[in-house]
C-alpha positions as CSV (number, residue, x, y, z in Angstrom):
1,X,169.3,37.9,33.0
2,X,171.8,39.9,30.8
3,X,175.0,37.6,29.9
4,X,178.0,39.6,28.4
5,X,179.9,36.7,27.5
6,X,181.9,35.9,24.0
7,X,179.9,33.8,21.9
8,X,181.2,32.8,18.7
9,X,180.3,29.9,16.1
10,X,182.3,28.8,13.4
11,X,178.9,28.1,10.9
12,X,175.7,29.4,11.8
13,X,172.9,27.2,12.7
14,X,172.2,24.8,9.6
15,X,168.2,25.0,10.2
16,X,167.2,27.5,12.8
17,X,163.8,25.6,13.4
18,X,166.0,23.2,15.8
19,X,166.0,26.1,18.1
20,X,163.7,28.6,20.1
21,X,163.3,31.5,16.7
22,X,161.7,33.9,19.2
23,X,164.1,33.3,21.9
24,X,166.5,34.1,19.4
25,X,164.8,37.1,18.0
26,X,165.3,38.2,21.5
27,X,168.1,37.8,22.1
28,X,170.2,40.5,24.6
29,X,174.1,38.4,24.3
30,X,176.5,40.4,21.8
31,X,177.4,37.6,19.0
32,X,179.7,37.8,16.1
33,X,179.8,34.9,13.4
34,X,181.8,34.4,10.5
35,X,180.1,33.3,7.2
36,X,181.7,31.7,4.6
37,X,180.8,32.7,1.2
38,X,182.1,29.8,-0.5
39,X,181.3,27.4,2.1
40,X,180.9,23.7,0.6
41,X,178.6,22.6,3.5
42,X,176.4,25.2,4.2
43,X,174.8,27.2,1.4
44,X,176.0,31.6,2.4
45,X,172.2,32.3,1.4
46,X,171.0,30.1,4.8
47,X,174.1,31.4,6.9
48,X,173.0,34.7,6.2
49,X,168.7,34.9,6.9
50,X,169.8,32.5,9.8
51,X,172.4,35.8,10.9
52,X,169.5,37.9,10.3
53,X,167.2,36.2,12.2
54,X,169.6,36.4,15.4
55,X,168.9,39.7,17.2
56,X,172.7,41.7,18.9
57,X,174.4,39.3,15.9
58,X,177.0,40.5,13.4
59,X,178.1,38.5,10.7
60,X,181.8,38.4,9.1
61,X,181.1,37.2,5.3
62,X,184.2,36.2,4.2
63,X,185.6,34.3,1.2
64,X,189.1,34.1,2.8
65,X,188.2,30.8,4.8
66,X,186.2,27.8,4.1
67,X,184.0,25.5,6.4
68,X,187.0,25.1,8.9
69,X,188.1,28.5,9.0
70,X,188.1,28.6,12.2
71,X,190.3,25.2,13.2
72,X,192.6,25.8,10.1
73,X,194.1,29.4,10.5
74,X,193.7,31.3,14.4
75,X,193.5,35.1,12.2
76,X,189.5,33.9,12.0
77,X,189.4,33.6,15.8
78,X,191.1,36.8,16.4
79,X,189.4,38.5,13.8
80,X,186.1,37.5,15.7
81,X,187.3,38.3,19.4
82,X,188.0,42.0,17.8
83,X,184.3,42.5,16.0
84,X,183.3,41.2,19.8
85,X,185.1,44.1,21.0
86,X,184.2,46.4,18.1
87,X,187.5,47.1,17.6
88,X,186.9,45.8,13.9
């Protein structure tokens, strides 16, 4: 079943060996991340093979933000509703 929905995360997975790597490898949903180069919590290295192990995802690596990017300024919400509708 093909889902078209919106799905965005904040961080990427901290470990993907918690979840399914061939179901994700697989996967058919359009996703859009943002990775934070300077993120205290999560090393960018991790954030980004995690990304690349994500079939249909597209990363935003940014140094504007920092772990809470997303609950401290709405522009990294935005910012990821237009890469979901490739209008960035």
């Amino acid at each position: 079943m093909k889902k078209s929905g919106c799905l965005l995360f904040d961080s990427l997975f901290y470990s993907i060996r918690s979840y399914d790597a061939d179901r994700l490898r697989r996967n058919t949903v359009p996703v859009v991340a943002a990775i934070y180069a300077e993120d205290m919590y999560v090393p960018p290295a991790l954030s980004e093979r995690t990304a690349a192990a994500i079939s249909n995802l597209r990363p935003w690596i940014t140094n504007e933000y920092e772990h809470s990017g997303l609950r401290d300024d709405e522009r990294v919400f935005t910012r990821l509703v237009a890469m979901q509708r490739d209008v960035v």
